[in-house]
Every structure is written in structure tokens, then in C-alpha cells.
C-alpha beads as a LAMMPS data file, in Angstrom:
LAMMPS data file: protein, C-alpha beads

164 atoms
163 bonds

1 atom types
1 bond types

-500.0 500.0 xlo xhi
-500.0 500.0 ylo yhi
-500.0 500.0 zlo zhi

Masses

1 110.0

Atoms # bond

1 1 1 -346.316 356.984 -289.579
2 1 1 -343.219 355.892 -287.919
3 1 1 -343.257 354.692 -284.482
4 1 1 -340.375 355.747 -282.196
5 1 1 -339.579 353.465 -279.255
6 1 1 -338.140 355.959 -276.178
7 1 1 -337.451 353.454 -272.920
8 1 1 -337.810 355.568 -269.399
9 1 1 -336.835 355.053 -265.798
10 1 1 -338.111 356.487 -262.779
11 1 1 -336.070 356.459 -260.107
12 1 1 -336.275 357.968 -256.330
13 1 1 -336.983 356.783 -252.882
14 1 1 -339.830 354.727 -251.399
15 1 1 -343.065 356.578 -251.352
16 1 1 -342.326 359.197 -253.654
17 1 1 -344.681 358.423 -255.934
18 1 1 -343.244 356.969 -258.510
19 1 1 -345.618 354.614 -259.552
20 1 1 -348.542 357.062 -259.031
21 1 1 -347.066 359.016 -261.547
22 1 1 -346.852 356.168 -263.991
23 1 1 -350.500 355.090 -263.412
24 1 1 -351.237 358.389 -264.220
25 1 1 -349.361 359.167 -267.432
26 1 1 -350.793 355.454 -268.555
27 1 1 -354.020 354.980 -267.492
28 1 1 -355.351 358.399 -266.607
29 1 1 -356.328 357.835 -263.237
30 1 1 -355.260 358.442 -259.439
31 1 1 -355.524 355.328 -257.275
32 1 1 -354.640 356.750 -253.532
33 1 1 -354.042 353.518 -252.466
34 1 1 -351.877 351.947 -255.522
35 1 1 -349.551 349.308 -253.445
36 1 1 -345.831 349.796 -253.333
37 1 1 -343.653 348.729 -256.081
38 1 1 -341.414 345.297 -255.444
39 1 1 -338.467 344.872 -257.624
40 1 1 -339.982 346.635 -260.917
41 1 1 -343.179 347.416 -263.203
42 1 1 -343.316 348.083 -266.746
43 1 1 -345.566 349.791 -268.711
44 1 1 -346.445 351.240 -272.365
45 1 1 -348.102 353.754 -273.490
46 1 1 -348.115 355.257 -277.520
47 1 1 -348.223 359.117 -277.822
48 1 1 -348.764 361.144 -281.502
49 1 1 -346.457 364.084 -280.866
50 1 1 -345.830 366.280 -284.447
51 1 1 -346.868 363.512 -286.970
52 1 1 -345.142 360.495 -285.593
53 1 1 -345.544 358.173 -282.708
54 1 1 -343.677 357.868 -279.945
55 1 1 -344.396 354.817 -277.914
56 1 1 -342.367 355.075 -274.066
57 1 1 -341.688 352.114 -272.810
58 1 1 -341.464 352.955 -268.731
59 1 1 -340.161 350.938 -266.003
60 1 1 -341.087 351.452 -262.445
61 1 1 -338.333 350.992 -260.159
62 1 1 -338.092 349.942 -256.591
63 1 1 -334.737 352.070 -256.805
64 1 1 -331.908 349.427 -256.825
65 1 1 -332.384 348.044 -260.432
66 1 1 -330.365 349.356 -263.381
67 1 1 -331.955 349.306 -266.730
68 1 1 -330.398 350.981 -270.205
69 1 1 -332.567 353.998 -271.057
70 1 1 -333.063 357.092 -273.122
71 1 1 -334.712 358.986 -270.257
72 1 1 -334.481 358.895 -266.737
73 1 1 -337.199 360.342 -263.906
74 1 1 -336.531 361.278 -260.908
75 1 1 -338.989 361.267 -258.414
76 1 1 -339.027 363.600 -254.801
77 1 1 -341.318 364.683 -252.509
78 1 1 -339.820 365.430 -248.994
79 1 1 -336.623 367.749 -248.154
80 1 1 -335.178 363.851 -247.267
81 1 1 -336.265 362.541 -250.683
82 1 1 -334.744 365.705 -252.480
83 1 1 -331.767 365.656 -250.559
84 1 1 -331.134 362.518 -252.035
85 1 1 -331.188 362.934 -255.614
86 1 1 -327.343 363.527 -256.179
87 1 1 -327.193 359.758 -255.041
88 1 1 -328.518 358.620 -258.163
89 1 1 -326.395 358.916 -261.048
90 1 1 -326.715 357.785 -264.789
91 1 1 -324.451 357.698 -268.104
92 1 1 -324.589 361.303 -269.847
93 1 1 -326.217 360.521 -272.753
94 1 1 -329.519 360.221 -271.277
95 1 1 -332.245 362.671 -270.491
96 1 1 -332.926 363.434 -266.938
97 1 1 -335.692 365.342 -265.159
98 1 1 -336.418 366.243 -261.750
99 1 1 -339.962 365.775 -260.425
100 1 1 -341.344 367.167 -257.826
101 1 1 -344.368 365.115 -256.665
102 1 1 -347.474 366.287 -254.788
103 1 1 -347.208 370.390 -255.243
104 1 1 -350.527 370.143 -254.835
105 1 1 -350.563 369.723 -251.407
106 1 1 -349.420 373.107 -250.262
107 1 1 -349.641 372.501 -246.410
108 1 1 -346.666 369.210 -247.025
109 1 1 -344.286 371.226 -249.094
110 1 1 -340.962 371.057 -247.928
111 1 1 -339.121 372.090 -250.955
112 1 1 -339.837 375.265 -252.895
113 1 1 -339.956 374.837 -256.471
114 1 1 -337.252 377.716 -257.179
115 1 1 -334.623 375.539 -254.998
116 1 1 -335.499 372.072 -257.270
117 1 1 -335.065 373.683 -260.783
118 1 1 -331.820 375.779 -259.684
119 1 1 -330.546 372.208 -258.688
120 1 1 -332.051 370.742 -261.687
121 1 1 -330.206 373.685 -264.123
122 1 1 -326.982 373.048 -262.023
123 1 1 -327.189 369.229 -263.579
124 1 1 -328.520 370.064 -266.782
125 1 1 -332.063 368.660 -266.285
126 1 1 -335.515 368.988 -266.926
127 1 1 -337.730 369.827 -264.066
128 1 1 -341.415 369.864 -263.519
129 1 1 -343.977 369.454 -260.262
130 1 1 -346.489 367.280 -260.302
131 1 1 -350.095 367.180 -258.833
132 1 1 -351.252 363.221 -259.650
133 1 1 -354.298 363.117 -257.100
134 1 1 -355.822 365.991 -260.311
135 1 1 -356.038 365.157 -263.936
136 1 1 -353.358 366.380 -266.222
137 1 1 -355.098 367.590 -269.619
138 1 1 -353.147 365.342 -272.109
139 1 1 -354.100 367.953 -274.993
140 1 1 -350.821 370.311 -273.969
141 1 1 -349.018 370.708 -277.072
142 1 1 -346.184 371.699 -275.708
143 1 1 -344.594 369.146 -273.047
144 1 1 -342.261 370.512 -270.490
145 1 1 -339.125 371.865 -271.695
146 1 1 -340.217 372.287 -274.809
147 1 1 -340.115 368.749 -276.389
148 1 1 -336.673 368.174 -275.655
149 1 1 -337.183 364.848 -274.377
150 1 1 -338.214 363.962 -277.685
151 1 1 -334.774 365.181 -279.328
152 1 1 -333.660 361.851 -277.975
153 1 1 -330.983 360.566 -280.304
154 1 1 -330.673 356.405 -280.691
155 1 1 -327.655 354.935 -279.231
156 1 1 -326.264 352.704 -280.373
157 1 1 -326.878 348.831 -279.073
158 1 1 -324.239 347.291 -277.662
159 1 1 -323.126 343.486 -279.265
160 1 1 -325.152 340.597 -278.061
161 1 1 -323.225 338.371 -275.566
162 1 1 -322.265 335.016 -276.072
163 1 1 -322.638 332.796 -273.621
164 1 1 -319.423 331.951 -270.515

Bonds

1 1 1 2
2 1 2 3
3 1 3 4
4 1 4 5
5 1 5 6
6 1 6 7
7 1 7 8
8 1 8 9
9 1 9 10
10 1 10 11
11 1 11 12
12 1 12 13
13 1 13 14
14 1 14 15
15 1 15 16
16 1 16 17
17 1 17 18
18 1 18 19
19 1 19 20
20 1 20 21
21 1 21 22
22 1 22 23
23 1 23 24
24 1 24 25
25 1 25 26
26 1 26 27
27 1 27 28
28 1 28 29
29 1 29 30
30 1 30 31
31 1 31 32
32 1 32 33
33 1 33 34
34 1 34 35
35 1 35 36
36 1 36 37
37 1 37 38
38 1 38 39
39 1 39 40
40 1 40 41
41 1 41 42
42 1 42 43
43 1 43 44
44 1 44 45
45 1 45 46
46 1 46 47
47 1 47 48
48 1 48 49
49 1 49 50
50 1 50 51
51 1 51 52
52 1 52 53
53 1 53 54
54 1 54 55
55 1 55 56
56 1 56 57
57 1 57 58
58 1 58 59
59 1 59 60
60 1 60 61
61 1 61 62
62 1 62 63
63 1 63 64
64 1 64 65
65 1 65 66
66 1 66 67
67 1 67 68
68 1 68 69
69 1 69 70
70 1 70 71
71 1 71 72
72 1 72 73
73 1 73 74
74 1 74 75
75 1 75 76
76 1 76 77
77 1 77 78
78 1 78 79
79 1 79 80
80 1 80 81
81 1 81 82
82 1 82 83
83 1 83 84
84 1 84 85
85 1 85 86
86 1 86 87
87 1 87 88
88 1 88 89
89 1 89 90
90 1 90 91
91 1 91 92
92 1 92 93
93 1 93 94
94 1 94 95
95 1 95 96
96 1 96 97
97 1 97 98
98 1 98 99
99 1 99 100
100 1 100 101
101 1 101 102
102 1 102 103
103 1 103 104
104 1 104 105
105 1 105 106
106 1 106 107
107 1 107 108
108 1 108 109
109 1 109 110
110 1 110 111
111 1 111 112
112 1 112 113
113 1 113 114
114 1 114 115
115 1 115 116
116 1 116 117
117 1 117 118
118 1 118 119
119 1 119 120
120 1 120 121
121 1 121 122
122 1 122 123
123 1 123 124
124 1 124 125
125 1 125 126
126 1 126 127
127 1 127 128
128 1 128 129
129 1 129 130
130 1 130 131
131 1 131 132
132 1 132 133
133 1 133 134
134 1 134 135
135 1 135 136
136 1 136 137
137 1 137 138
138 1 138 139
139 1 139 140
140 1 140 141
141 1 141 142
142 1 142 143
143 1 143 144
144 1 144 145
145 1 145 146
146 1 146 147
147 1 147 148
148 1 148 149
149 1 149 150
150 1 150 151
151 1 151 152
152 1 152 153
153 1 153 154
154 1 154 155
155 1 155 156
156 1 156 157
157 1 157 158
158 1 158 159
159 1 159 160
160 1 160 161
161 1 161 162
162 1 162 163
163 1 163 164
């Protein structure tokens, strides 16, 4: 079985949950007290997705870091935080989606899910809410917007550098 290497960013402001989402996706599990993210994490995790694997290679950002990608995620939670998405801007070739963090907590919400996926059709992203504090059943067969992160096409690598 071939083994497809996808490399994913998520990006947003501080305390968006970023990395919460991350743990999540990776290890299964909610940590309410996971510490803040300095400079950037990585992670791995493999996925079988119709008869191949797909292992997602996912950095963690603190926000300022640039790193070459097939995917990008971008994390809100806050009418601030969402306001702030158009700020962060990628080549065109990669996949972006908008997530909406912490829907679960219906008393917080500040943004209503129709206004983020309008503004996430208006830039030709995926969107999708999140609820991290609850486990996600990983047996969904079909992953939001209906596997088209996994159309990802490979770009091409750029020459290696010599050195001065």
C-alpha cells in the first residue's frame, strides 16, 4: 500500500486552539490545560483513507513561522480571532480550511456558523466547527468536504540551495 506524505499548517491567533486541535486529531484526547505553543510543534499521524495511507505531517504554529505545505488550517474562535483571518494569506495551490473552534460551547459563540462558511465559500475554502473538549468518532468515512483535501496534487520541490 502506498503511503502518501500530505504536510499541514495551522495557523490563527493565540488561544484559538490550535494545538488542542492537533492533540486531538493525534492522540485522541482533550488536555484543558495543554500549555501554549512557543515557536512551533510537529506532529505525525498515518490515516488508511480508500486503500492507501496517508500519513499528515502537521506543524503547530505560534503564527509567525512560514512553512511549505499542501494544506493549511485556520484556526478561530472569537469575533476578534475571525476577524482576523483575511490577515493570513498563503500561495494558491494549497488547501485551506476555516475552523471554527469550540461550537460546543454555545453560551461563548460569537460567530454564527452561516457567517464563517459564506466567508469561507467567498475564498474558496473548506470549513468545519469543531468541539475538541468531546471525542470525534474517527470511523467517519466521509471527511469534511468530501475528501477533497485528499485530491492534493504534489508540487513540485523546488532545487536544493547551494551554499553563499
Amino acid at each position: 500500500m502506498a503511503l502518501r506524505e500530505l504536510k499541514v499548517c495551522l495557523f490563527g491567533d493565540r488561544g484559538v486552539g490550535k494545538s488542542s486541535i492537533v492533540w486531538r486529531f493525534v492522540e485522541d484526547s482533550f488536555d484543558p490545560n495543554i500549555n501554549p505553543t512557543i515557536g512551533a510543534s510537529f506532529m505525525t499521524k498515518t490515516v488508511q483513507y480508500q486503500n492507501e495511507l496517508h500519513k499528515f505531517l502537521i506543524w503547530d504554529t505560534a503564527g509567525q513561522e512560514r512553512f511549505r505545505s499542501a494544506a493549511a488550517i485556520i484556526v478561530y474562535i472569537t469575533k476578534e480571532t475571525f476577524s482576523t483571518l483575511k490577515n493570513w494569506h498563503g500561495p494558491p495551490n494549497i488547501v485551506v480550511a476555516i475552523a471554527g473552534n469550540k461550537c460546543d460551547l454555545i453560551d461563548v459563540r460569537e460567530v454564527m456558523e452561516r457567517d464563517a462558511k459564506d466567508y469561507a465559500d467567498s475564498i474558496h475554502s473548506i470549513f468545519v466547527e469543531t468541539k475538541i473538549s468531546r471525542r470525534i468518532p474517527s470511523t467517519d468515512a466521509n471527511p469534511p468536504s468530501g475528501g477533497k483535501g485528499f485530491k492534493l496534487r504534489r508540487q513540485p520541490s523546488e532545487p536544493k540551495r547551494s551554499c553563499c
